[in-house]
SETOR-788557 format. One record per residue (C-alpha): residue number from 1; x, y, z. Coordinates in Angstrom, 2 decimals. Each point is the difference from the previous one (the first is absolute). Layout:
[rec NUM, [X, Y, Z]]
...
***
This chain:
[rec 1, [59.46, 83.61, 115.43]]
[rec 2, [2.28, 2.30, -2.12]]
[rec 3, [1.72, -0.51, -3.00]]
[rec 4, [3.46, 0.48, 2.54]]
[rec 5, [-1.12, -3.08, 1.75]]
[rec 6, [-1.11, -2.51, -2.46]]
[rec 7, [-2.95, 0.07, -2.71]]
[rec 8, [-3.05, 2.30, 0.53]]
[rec 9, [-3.76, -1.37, 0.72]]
[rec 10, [-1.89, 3.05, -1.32]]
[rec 11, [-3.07, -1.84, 1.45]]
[rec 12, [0.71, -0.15, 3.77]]
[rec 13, [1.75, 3.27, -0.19]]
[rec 14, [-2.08, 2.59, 2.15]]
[rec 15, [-0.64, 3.23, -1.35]]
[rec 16, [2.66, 2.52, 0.81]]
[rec 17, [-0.70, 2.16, 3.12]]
[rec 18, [0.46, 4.19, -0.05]]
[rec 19, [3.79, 0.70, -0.58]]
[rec 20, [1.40, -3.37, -1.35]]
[rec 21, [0.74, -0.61, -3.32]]
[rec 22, [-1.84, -2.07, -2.27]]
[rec 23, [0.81, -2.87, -1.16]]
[rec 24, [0.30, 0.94, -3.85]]
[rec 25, [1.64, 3.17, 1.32]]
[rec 26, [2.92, -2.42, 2.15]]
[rec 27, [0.26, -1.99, -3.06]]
[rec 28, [1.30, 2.61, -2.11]]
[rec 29, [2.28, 1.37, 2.43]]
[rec 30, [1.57, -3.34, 0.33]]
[rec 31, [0.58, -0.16, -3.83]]
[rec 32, [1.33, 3.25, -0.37]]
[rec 33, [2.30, -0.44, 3.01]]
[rec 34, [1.14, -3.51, -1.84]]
[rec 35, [0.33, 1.87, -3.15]]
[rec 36, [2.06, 2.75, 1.67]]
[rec 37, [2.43, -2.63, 1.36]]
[rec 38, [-0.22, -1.75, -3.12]]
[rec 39, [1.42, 2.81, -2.22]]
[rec 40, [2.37, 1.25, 3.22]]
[rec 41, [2.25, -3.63, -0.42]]
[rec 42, [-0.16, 0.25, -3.82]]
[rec 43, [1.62, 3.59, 0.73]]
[rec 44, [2.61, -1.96, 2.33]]
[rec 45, [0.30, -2.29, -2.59]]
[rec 46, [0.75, 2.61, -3.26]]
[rec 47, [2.23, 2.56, 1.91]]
[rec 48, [3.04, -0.36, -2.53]]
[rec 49, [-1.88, 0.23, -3.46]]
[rec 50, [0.84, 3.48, -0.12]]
[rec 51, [-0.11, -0.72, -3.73]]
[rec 52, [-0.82, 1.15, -2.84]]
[rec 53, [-0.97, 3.56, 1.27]]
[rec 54, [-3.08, 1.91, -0.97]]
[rec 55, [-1.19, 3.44, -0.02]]
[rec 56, [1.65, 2.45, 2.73]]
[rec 57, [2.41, -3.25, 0.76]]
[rec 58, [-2.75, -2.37, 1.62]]
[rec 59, [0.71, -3.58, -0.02]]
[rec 60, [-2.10, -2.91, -0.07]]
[rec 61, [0.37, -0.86, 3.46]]
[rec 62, [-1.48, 3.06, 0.63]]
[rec 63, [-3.61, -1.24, -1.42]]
[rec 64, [0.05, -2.10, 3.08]]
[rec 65, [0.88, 2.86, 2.18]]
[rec 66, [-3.08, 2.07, -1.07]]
[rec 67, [-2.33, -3.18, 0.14]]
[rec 68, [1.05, -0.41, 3.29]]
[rec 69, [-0.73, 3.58, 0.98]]
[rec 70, [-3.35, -0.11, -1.50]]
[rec 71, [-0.95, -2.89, 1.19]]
[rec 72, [1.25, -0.03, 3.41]]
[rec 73, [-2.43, 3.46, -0.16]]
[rec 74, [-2.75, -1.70, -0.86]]
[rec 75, [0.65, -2.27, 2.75]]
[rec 76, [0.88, 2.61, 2.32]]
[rec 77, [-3.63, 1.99, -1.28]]
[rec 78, [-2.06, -3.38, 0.81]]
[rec 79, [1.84, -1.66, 3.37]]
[rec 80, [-1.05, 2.95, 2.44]]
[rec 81, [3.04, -1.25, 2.04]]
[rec 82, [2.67, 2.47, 1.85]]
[rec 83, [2.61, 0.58, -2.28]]
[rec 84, [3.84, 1.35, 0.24]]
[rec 85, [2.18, 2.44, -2.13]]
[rec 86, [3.83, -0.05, 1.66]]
[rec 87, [2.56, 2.21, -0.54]]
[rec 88, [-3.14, 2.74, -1.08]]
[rec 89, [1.84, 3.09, 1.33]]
[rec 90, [3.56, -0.95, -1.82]]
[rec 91, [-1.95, -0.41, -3.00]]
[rec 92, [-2.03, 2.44, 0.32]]
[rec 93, [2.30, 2.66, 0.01]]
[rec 94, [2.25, -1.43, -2.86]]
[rec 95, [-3.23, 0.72, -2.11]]
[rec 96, [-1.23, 3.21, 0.93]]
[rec 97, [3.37, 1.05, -0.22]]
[rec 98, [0.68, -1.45, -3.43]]
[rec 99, [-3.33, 1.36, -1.39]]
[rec 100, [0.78, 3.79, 1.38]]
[rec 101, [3.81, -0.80, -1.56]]
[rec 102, [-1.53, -1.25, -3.36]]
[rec 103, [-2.63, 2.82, -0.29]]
[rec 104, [2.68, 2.80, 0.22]]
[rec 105, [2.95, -2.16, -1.73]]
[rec 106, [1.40, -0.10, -3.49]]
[rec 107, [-1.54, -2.99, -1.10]]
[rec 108, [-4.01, -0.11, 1.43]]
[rec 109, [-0.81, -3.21, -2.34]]
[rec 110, [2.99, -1.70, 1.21]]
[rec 111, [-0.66, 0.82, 3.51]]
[rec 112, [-3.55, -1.01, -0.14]]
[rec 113, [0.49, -3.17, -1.94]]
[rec 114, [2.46, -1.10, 2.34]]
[rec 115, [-1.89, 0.97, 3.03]]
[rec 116, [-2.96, -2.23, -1.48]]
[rec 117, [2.48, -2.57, 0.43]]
[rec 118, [0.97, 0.85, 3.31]]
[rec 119, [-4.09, -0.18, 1.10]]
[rec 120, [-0.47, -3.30, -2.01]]
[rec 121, [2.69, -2.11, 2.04]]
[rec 122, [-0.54, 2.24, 3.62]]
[rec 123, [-3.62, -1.71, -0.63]]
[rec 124, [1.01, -2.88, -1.03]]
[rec 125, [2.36, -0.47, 3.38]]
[rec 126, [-3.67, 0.69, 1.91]]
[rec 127, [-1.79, -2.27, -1.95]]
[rec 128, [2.80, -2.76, 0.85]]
[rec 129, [0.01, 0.46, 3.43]]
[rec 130, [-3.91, 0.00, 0.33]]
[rec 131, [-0.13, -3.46, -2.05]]
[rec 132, [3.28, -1.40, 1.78]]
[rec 133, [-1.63, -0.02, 3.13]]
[rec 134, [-2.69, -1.99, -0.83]]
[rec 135, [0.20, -3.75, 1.22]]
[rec 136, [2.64, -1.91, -1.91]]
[rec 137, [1.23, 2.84, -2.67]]
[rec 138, [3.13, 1.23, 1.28]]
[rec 139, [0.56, -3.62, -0.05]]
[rec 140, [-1.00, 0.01, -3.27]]
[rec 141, [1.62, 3.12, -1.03]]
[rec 142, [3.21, -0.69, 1.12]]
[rec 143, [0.55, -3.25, -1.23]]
[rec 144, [-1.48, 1.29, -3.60]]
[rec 145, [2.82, 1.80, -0.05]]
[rec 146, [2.70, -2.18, 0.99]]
[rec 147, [-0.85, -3.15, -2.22]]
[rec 148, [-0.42, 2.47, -3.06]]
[rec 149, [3.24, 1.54, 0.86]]
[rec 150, [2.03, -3.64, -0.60]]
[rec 151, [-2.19, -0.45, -2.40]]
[rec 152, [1.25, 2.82, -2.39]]
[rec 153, [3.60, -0.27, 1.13]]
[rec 154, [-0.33, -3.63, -1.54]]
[rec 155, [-1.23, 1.20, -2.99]]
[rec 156, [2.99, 2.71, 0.11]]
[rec 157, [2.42, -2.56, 0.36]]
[rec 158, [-1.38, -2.33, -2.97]]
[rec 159, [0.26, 2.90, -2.55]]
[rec 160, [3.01, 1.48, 0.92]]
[rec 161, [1.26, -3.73, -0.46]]
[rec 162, [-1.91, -0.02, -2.73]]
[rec 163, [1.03, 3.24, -1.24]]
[rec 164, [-3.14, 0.89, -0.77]]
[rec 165, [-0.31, 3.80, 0.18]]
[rec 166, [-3.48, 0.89, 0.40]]
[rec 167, [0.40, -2.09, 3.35]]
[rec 168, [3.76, 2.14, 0.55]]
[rec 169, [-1.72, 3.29, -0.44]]
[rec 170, [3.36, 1.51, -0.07]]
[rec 171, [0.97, 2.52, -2.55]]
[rec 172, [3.08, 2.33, -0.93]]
[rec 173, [-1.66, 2.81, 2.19]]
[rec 174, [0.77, -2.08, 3.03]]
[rec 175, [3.34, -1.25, -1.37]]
[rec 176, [-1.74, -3.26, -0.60]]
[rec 177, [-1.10, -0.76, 3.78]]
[rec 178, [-2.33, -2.60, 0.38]]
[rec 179, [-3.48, 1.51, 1.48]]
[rec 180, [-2.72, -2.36, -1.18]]
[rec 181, [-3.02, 2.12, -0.46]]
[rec 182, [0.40, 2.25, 2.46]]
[rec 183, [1.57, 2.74, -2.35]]
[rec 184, [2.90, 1.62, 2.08]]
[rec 185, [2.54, -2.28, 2.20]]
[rec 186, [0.11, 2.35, 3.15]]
[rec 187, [-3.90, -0.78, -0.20]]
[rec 188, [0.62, -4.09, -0.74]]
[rec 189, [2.19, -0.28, 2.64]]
[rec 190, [-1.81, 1.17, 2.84]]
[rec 191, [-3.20, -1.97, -1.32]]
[rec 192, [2.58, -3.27, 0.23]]
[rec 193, [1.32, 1.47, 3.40]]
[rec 194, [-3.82, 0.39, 1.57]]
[rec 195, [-0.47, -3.90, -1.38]]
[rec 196, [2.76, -1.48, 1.68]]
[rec 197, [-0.91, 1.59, 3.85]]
[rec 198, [-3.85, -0.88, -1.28]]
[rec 199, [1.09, -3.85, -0.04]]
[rec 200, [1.47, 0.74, 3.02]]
[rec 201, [-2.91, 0.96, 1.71]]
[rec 202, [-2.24, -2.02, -1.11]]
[rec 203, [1.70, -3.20, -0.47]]
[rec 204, [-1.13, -0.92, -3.21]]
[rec 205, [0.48, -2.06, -1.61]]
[rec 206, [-0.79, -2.05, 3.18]]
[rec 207, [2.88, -2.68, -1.06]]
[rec 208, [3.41, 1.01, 1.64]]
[rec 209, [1.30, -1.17, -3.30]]
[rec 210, [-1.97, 1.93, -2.26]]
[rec 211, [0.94, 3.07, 1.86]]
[rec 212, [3.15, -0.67, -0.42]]
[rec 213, [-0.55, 0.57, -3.61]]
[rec 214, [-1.84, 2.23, 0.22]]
[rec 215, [2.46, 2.37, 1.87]]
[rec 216, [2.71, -1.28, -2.58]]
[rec 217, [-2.41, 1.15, -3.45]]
[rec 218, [-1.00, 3.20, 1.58]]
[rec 219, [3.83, 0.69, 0.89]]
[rec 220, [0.97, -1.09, -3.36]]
[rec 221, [-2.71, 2.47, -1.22]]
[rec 222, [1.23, 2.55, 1.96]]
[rec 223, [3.41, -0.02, -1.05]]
[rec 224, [-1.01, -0.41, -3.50]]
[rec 225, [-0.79, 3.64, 0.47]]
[rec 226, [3.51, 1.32, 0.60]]
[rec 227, [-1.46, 2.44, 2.74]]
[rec 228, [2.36, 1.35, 2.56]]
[rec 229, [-3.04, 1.61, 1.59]]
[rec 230, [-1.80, -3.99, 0.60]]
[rec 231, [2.86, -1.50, 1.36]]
[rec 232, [-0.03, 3.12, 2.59]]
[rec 233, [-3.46, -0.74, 1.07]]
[rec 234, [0.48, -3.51, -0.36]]
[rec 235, [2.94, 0.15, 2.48]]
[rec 236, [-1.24, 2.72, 2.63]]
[rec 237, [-3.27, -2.15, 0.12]]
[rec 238, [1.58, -3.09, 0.65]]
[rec 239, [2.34, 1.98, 2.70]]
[rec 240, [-3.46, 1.09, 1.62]]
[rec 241, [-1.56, -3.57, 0.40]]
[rec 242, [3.27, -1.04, 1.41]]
[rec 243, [-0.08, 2.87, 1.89]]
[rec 244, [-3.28, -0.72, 1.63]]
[rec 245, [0.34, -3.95, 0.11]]
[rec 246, [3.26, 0.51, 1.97]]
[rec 247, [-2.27, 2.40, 2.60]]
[rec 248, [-2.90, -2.19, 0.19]]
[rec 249, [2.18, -2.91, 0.94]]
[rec 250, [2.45, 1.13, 1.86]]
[rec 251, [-0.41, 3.95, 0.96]]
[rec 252, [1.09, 3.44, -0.23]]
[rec 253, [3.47, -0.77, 0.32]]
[rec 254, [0.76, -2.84, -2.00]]
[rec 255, [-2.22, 2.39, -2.88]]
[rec 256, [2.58, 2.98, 0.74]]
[rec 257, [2.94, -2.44, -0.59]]
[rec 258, [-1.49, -1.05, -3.21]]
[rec 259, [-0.53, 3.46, -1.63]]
[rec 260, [3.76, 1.26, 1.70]]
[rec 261, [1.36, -3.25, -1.75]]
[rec 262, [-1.78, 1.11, -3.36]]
[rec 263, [1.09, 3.74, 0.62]]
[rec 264, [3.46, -0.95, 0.39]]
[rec 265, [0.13, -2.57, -2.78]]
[rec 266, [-1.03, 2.13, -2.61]]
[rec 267, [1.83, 3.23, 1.27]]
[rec 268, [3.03, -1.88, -0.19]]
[rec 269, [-0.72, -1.54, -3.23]]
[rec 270, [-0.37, 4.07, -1.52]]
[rec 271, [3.72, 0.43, 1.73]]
[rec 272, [1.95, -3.22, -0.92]]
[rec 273, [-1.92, 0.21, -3.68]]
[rec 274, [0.28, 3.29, -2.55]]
[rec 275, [-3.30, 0.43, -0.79]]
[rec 276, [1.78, 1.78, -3.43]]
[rec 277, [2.45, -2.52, -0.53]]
[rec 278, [-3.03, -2.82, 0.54]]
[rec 279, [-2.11, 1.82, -2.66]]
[rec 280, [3.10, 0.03, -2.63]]
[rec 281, [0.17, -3.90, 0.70]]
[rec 282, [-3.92, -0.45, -0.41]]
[rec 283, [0.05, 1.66, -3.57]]
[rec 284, [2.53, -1.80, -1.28]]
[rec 285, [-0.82, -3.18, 1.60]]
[rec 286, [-1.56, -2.41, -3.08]]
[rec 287, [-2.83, -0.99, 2.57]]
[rec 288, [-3.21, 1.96, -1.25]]
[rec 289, [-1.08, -0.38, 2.89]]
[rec 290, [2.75, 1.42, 2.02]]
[rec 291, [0.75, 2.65, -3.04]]
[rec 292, [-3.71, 1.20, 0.27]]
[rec 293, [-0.54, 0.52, 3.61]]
[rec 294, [2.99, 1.22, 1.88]]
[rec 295, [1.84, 0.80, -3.27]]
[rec 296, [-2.86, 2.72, -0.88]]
[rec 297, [-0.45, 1.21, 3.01]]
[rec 298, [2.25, 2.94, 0.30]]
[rec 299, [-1.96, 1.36, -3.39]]
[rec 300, [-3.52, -0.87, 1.81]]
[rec 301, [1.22, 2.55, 3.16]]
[rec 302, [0.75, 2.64, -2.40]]
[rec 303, [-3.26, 0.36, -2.11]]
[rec 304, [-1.79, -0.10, 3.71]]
[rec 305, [1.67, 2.63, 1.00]]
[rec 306, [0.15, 1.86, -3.29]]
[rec 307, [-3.68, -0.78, 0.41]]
[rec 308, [-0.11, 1.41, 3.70]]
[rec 309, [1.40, 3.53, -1.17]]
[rec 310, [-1.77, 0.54, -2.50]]
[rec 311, [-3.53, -1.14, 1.91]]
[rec 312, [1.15, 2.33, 2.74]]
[rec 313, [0.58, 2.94, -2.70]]
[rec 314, [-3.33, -0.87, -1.12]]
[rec 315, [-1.35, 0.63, 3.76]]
[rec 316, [1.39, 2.86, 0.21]]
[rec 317, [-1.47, 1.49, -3.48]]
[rec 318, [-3.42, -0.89, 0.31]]
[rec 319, [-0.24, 1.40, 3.45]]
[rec 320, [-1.60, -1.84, 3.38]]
[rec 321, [-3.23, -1.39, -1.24]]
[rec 322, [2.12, -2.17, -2.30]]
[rec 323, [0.14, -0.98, -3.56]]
[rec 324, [-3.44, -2.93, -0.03]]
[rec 325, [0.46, -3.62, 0.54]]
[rec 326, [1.14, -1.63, -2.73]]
[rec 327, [1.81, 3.14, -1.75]]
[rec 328, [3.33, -0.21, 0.45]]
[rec 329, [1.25, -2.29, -3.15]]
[rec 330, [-1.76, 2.45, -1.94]]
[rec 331, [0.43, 3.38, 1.09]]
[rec 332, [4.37, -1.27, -0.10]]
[rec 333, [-0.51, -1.41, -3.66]]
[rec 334, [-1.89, 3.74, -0.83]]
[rec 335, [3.16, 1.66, 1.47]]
[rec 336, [2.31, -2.38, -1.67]]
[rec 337, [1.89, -1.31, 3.34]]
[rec 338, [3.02, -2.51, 0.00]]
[rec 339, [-2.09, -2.09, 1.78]]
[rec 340, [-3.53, -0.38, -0.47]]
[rec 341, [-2.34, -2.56, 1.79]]
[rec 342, [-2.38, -0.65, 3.11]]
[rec 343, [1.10, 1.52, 3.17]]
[rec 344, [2.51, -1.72, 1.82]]
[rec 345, [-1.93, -1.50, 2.61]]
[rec 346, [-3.28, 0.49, 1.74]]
[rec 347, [1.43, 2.35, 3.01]]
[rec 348, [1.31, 2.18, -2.61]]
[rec 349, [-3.05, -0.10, -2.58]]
[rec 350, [-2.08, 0.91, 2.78]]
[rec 351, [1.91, 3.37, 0.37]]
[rec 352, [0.67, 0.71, -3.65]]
[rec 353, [-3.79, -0.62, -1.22]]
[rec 354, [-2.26, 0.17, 3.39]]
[rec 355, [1.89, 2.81, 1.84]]
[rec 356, [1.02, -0.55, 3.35]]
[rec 357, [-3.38, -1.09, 1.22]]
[rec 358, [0.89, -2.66, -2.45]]
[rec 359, [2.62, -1.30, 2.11]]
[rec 360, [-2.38, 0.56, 3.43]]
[rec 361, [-2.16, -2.95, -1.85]]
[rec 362, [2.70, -1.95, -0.91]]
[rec 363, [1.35, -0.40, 4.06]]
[rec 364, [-3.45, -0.36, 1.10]]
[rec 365, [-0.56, -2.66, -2.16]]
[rec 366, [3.59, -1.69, 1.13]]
[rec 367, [-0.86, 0.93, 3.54]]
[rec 368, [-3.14, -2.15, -0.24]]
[rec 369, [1.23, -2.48, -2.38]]
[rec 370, [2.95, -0.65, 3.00]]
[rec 371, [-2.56, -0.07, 3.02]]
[rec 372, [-2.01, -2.78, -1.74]]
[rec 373, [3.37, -2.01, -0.42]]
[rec 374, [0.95, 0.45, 3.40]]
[rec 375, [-3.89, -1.21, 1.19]]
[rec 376, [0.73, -2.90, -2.21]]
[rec 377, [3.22, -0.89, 0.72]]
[rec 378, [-1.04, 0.56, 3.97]]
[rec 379, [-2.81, -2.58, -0.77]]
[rec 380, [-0.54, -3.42, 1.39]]
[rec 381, [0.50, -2.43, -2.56]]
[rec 382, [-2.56, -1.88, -1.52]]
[rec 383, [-2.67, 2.25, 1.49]]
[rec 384, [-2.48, 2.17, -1.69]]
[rec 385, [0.71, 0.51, -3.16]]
[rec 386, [3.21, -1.72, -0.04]]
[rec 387, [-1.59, -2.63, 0.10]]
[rec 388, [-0.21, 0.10, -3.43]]
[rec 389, [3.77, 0.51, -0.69]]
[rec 390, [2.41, -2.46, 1.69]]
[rec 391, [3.49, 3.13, 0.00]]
[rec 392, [-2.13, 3.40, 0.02]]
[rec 393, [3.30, 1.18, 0.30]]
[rec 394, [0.97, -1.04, -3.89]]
[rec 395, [-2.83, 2.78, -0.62]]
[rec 396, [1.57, 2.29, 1.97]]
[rec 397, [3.53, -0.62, -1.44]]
[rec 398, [-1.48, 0.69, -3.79]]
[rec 399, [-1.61, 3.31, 1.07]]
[rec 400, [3.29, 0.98, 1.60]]
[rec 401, [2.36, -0.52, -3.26]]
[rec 402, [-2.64, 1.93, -1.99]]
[rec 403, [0.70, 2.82, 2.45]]
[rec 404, [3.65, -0.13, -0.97]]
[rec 405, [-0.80, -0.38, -3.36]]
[rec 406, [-2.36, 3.50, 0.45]]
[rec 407, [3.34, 1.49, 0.43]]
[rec 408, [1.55, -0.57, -3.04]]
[rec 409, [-3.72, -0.68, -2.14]]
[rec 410, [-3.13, 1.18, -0.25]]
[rec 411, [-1.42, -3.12, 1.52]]
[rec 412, [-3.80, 1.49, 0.88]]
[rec 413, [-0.43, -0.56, -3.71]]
[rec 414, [0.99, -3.50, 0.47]]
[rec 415, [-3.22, -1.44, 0.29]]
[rec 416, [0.93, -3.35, 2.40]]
[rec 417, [0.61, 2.94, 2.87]]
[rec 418, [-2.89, 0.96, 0.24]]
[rec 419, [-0.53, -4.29, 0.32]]
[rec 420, [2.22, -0.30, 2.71]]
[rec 421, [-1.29, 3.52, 1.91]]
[rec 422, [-3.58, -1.32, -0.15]]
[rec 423, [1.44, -3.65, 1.04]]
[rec 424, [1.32, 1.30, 3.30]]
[rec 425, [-2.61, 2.17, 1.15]]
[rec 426, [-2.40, -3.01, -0.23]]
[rec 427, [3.35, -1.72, 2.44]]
[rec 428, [-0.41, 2.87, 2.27]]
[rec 429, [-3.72, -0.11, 0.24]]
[rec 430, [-2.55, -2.26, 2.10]]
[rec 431, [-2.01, -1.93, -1.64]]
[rec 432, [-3.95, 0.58, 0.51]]
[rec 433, [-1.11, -1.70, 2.69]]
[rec 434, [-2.19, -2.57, -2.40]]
[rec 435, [3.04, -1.03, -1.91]]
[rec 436, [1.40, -3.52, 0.23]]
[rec 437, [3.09, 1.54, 0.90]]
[rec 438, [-1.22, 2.11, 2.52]]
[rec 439, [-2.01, -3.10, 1.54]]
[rec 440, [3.23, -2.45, 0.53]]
[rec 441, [1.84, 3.06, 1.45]]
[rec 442, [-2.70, 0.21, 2.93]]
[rec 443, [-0.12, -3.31, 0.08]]
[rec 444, [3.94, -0.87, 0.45]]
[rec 445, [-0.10, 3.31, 2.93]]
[rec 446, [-3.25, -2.06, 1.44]]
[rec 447, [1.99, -3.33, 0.05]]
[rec 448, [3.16, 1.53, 1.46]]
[rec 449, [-2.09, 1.78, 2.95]]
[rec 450, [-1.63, -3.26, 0.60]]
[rec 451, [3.26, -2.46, 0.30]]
[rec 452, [-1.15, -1.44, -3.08]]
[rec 453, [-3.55, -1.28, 1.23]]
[rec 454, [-3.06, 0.35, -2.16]]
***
């Protein structure tokens, strides 16, 4: 008997035959599996202590990161199973392309250092899949996430009760926004937006009640954040589980009906409503709230596309291999531009510091980040993996606001993406045919061929 199946009788164990592993040899790819998974829900766990930063801007959460890469290599070095790597070309190609960029850029170090970075969480995305398809870890994984998520939203609403500003993390470079320990609110809020569809999907807590709360904190957190750019993904997300609800239910055209009634609703809400006249009202409203969302958002428009000209200028200087990943802030601050920061948004950071091949990766990557949501979405529920995850569609819905956010942030440097990519290729995959998933699957298909007989 294994160690899988209950405890092990070295004595009436027979010796191991040419070609299968031995028993001390099993054992420790069991451990290191368990230790993999181990340190991969700890990662879940820590994704918002972003702070205090260390060298080159790493975080503590990013200690778990690396043991999970190393690790789940050791793991993958020892289990001699088949293993996967998705979205390989996309990434791929963002590399090579930001190592030729970096090479023959401005700023090598920068580029290199950055690219390092790049490497460290494109691994770390394989590594997750690999262990999230093991028996019970997405499970696992998933959940990790979600409980931790209320978790720390709790904790954000006690100190900003409180007032206790080590919890607040805000400070007069964000005007005082409340971003926990995530260090930038763009960054907080989409954390607190992939939370709330990770409840959703998993249904944890399993209590309708606690849910409930648990979508109120992680709102509350949300807004705490005063980001125009959450509530957008917040809101588009919800449209799309709506969206596909409505479908599933009821068909093509009750969905159409839906998304005309949400087209027309918010067009006419831009023509009855100055957007201008809205924005005067918001900043002198004496609702923070109101006064630091809508009220700044005229002045958030302009330094993006301040930023956009001046990232396109910077294209256009440092010729068609680009300027290196991770340049841009520092190659405007060494020319002394109106504006300097990170590029835009990923479509654009792709051109300005990988070239246009940059940009190739980039729609790859979407390309076969969007087939694996349609596979998932297409899915039978509650077979496969989905077993594992009562609304696979929540998943979906997360990975589709950080695409919006990717046009208006650098979100492949937010490090729950790469989470949520990894998360739905395991949705989209099969399980292997010895896992428990992959066993009640052909058994459900057995019992519905057979009229239900055994």
């Amino acid at each position: 008997m294994t160690a899988a199946h209950g405890t092990l009788h070295v004595l009436d164990q027979p010796e191991a035959t040419a070609g299968e592993p031995r028993p001390g040899v099993s054992r420790r790819r069991g451990t290191a599996e368990r230790a993999a998974g181990l340190i991969a829900c700890a990662s879940m766990v820590f994704q918002p202590i972003l702070q205090p930063t260390g060298p080159a801007n790493s975080s503590p959460v990013d200690l778990l990161t690396l043991g999970t890469v190393l690790m789940g290599l050791l793991w993958v070095a020892t289990s001699g199973r088949r293993l996967g790597a998705p979205y390989a070309i996309g990434m791929g190609v963002l590399v090579v392309t930001g190592a030729v960029a970096g090479l023959a850029g401005p700023l090598p170090g920068t580029s290199l250092l950055t690219l390092s970075k790049d490497i460290l969480l494109i691994i770390w995305c394989f590594v997750l899949y690999n262990i999230a398809r093991r028996p019970r870890m997405l499970r696992l994984l998933t959940a990790s996430f979600a409980y931790s998520a209320v978790v720390w939203a709790t904790v954000l609403a006690f100190g900003v009760a409180a007032h206790i500003r080590a919890i607040e993390g805000n400070s007069a470079q964000w005007d005082n926004r409340v971003v926990f320990t995530l260090g930038n609110p763009n960054y907080a809020a989409a954390y607190w937006v992939t939370a709330l569809f990770m409840v959703f999907a998993t249904k944890c807590p399993r209590s309708p009640w606690a849910r409930w709360y648990a979508y109120a904190v992680l709102l509350w957190a949300l807004m705490l954040s005063w980001s125009n750019g959450g509530l957008l993904q917040l809101l588009v997300g919800l449209a799309f589980i709506a969206l596909v609800t409505v479908y599933r239910k009821y068909g093509v055209a009750a969905s159409l009906a839906l998304l005309l009634t949400i087209a027309v609703t918010v067009c006419g809400a831009l023509q009855v409503v100055s957007v201008g006249k809205a924005q005067e009202w918001a900043r002198q409203s004496e609702q923070s709230f109101v006064a630091n969302t809508l009220g700044r958002s005229e002045k958030g428009a302009t330094q993006r596309q301040t930023l956009v000209d001046e990232s396109l200028r910077l294209y256009s200087d440092h010729g068609v291999l680009g300027s290196g990943p991770g340049t841009t802030r520092g190659v405007l601050q060494e020319e002394q531009a109106a504006y300097a920061n990170e590029a835009h948004n990923d479509y654009l950071a792709a051109l300005v510091e990988r070239s246009p091949m940059g940009v190739v990766g980039i729609v790859i990557l979407l390309l076969s980040a969007g087939w694996r949501a349609s596979v998932v979405l297409r899915a039978p529920p509650g077979e496969g993996f989905a077993a594992q995850v009562p609304r696979p569609l929540g998943v979906v819905a997360a990975l589709l606001a950080m695409g919006l956010a990717g046009t208006y942030r650098e979100v492949l440097h937010y490090r729950f993406a790469w989470i949520l990519l990894a998360l739905v290729a395991v949705l989209a995959s099969m399980p292997d045919p010895d896992h428990p998933d992959a066993v009640r699957t052909a058994a459900k298909a057995h019992r519905g061929r057979s009229g239900g007989r055994p």
